[in-house]
KERO-645405 format. One line per 2 residues: number of its first residue (from 0); their letters; for each residue x, y, z of N, C-alpha, C. Coordinates in steps of 0.2 Angstrom, whole numbers, plus 2048, in hexadecimal, padded with zeros to 3 digits. Each point is the difference from the previous one (the first is absolute). Example, Ala and Ser with C-alpha at 12.3 -4.5 7.8 and 13.67 -1.06 7.14 Angstrom:
<atoms>
0 = AS = 842,7E4,827,7FC,806,800,804,806,800 ~ 7FE,805,7FC,804,806,801,7FC,805,803
</atoms>
This chain:
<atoms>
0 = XX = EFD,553,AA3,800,7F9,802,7FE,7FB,7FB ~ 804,7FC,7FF,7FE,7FA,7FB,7FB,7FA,805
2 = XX = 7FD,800,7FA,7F7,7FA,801,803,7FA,7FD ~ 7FF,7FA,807,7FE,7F9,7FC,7FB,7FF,7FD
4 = XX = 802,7F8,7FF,7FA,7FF,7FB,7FB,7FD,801 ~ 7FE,803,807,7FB,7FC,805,7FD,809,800
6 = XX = 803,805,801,7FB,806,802,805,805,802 ~ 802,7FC,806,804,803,807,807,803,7FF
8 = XX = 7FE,806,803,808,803,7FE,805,7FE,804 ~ 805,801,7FD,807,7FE,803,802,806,806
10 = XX = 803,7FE,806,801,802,805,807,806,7FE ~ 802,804,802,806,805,7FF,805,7FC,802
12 = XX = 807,803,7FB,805,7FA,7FE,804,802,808 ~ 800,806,803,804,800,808,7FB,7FA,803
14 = XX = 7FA,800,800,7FE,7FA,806,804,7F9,7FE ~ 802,7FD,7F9,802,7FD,7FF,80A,7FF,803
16 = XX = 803,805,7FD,805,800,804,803,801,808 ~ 7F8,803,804,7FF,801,807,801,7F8,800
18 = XX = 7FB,7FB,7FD,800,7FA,800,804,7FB,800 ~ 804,802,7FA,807,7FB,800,805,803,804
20 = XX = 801,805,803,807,802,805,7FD,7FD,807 ~ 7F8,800,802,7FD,7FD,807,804,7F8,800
22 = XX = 7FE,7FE,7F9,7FF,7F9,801,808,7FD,7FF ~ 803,805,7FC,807,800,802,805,7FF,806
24 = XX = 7FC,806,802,802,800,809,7FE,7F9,804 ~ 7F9,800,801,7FE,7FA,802,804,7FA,801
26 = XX = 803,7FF,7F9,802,7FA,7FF,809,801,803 ~ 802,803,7FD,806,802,802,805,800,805
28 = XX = 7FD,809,801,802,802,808,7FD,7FB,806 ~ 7FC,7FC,800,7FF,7FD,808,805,7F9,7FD
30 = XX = 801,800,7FC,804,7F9,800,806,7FF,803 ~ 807,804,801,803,802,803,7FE,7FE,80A
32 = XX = 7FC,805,800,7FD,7FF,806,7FD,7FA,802 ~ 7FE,7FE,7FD,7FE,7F7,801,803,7FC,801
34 = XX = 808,801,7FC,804,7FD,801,804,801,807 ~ 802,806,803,800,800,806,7FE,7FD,806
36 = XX = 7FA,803,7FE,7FC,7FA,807,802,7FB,800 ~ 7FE,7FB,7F9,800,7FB,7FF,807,7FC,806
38 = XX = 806,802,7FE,807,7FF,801,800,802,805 ~ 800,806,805,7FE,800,807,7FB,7FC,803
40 = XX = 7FA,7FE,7FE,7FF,7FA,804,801,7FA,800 ~ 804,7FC,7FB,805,7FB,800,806,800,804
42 = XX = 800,807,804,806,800,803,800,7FF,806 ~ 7F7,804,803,7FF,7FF,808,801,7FA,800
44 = XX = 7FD,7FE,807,803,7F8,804,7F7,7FD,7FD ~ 7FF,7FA,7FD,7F9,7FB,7FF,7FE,800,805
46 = XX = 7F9,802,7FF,7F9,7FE,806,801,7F8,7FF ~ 7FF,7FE,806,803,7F9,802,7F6,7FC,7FE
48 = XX = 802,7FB,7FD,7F7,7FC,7FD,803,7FC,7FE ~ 800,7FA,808,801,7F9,7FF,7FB,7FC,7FB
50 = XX = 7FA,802,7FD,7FB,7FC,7FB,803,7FF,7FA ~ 806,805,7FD,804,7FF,7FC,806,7FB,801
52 = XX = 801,7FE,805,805,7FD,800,7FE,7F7,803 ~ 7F8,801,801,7FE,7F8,803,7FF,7FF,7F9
54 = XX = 805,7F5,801,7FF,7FC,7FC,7FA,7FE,800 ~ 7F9,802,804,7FC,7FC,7FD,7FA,803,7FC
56 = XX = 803,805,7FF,7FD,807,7FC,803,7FC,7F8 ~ 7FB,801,7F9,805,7FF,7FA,804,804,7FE
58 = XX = 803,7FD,7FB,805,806,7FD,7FD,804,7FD ~ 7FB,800,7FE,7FB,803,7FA,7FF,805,806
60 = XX = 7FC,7FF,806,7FE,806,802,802,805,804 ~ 807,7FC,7FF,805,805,804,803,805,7FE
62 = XX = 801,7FD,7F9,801,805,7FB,7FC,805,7FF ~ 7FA,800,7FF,7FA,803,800,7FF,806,807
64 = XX = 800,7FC,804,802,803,808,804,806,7FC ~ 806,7FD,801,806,804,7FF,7FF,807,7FC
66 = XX = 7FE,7FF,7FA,7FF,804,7FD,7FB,806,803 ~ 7FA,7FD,802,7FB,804,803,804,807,806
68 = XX = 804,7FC,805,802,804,805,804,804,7FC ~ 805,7FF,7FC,803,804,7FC,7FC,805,7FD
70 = XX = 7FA,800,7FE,7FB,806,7FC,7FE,804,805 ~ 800,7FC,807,7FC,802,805,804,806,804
72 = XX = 807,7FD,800,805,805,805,801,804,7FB ~ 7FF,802,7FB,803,807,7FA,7F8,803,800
74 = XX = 7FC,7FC,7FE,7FB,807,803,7FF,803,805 ~ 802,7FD,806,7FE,802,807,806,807,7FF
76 = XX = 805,7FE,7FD,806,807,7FF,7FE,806,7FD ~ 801,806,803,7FC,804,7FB,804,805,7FC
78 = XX = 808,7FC,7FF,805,803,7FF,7FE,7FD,7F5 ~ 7FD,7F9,803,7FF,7FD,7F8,7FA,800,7FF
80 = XX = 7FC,801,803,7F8,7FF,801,7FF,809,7FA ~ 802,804,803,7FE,805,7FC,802,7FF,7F9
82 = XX = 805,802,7FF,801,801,7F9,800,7F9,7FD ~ 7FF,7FA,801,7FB,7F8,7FD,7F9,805,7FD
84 = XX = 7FE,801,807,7F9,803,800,801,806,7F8 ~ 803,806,800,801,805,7FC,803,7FB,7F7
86 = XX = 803,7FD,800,801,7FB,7FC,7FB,7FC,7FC ~ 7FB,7FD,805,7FC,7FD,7FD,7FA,808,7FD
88 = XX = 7FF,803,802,7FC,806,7FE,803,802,7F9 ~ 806,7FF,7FF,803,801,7FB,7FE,7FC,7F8
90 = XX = 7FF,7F9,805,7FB,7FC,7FA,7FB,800,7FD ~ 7FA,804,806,7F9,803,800,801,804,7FB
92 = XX = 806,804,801,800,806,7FB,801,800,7F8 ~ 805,7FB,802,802,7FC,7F9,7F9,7FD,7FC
94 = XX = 7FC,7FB,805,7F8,7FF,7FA,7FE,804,7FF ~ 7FE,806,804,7FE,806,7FF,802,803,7FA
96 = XX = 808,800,7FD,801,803,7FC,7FE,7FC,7F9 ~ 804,7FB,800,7FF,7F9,7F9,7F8,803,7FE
98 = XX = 7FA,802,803,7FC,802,7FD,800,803,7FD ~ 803,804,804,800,807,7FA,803,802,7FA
100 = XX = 806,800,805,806,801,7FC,803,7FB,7F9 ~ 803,801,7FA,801,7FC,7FC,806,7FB,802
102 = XX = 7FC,7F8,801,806,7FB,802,808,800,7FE ~ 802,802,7F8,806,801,800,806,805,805
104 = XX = 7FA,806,800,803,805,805,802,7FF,808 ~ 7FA,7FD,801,800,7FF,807,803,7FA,804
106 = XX = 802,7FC,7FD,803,7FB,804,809,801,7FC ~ 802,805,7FE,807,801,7FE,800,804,803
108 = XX = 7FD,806,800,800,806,806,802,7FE,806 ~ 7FB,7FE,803,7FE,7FE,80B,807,7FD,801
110 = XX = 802,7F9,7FB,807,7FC,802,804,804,801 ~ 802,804,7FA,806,804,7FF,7FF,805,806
112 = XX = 7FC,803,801,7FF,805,805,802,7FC,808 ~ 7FC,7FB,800,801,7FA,804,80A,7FF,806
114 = XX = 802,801,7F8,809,7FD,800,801,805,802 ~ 800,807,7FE,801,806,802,800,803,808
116 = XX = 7F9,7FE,802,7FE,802,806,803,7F9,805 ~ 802,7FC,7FE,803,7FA,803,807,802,802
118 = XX = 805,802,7FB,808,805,802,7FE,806,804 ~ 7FB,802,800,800,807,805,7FE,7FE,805
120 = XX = 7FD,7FC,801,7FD,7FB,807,804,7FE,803 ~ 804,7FB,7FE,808,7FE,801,805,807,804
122 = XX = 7FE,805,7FB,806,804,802,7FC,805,807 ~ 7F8,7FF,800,7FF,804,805,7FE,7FB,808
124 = XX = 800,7F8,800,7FF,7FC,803,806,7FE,803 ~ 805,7FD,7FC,809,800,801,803,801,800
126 = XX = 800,807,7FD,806,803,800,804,801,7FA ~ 7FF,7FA,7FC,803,7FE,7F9,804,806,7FC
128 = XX = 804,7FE,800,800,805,7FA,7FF,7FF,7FA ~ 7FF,807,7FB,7FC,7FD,7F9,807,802,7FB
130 = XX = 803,7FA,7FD,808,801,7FD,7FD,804,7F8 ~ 805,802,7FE,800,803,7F9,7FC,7FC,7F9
132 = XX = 804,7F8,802,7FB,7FB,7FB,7F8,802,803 ~ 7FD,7FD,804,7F9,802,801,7FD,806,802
134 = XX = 803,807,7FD,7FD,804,7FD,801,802,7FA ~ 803,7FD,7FB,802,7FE,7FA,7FA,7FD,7FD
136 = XX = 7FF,7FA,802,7FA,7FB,801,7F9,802,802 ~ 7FF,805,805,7FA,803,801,800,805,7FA
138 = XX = 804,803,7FD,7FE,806,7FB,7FE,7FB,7F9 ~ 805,7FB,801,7FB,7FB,7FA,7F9,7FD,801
140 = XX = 7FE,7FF,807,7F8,7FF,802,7FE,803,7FC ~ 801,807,801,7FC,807,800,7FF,801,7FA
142 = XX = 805,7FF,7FB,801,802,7FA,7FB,7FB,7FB ~ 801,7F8,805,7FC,7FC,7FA,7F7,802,802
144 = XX = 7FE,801,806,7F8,803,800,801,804,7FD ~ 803,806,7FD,7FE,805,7FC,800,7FE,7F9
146 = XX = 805,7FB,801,7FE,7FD,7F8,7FB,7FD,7FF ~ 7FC,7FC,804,7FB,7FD,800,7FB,804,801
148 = XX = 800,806,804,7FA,804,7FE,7FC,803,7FB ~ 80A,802,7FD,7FF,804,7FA,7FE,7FD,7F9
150 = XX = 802,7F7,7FE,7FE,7FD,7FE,7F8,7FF,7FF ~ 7FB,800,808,7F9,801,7FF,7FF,806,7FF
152 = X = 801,806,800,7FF,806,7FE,7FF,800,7F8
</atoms>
């Protein structure tokens, strides 16, 4: 194990890569799924709330209104509530790592891994299919973090 320059030793490079594929996924794969929901509840029939629509409400706060019920009715969904939820942990995990880990690494890692687990989401949330360009394009993801790994090696 390699020692900073503070004392402490560096953590093994799998917990690392555990790290980056987590926060990969995190970020990725519920994004699909978010979108879903999202679109499905845009579709059912609007909870009827005349305070958005009284003129003697301002604009300002109906806006505001507006918005709130909007945050309110997707959290009450658990179809988007979860994986928002698993998503945002994907952030936690991401500060989590920026510490550790060397920033040039890990914020080119997570993304790229990110886009990847984003097309698999797609295909495992929609159906999608994944055409021959973007799996051409995913083996260049692939290819450039090993370049960049092998650059900090």
């Amino acid at each position: 194990m390699a020692s900073t320059d503070n004392g402490a030793s560096q953590p093994p490079t799998w917990r690392y890569v555990l790290g980056f594929l987590l926060v990969g996924i995190a970020w990725g794969f519920t994004t699909p799924f978010m979108r879903r929901a999202a679109v499905a509840r845009d579709q059912r029939p609007k909870t009827p709330r005349p305070f958005l629509s009284d003129p003697k409400v301002s604009w300002v706060k109906r806006k505001v209104w507006a918005v709130v019920y909007a945050l309110l009715d997707l959290l009450k969904t658990p179809t988007y509530a979860i994986p928002l939820l698993l998503n945002v942990t994907g952030s936690v995990w991401f500060f989590l790592l920026i510490g550790q880990a060397e920033l040039s690494l890990t914020v080119p890692i997570t993304n790229s891994l990110a886009f990847l687990f984003t097309v698999m989401g797609e295909w495992w949330a929609e159906g999608k299919v994944i055409s021959r360009d973007t799996w051409i394009g995913m083996a260049f993801v692939l290819g450039g973090i090993a370049l960049c790994v092998h650059a900090k090696s």
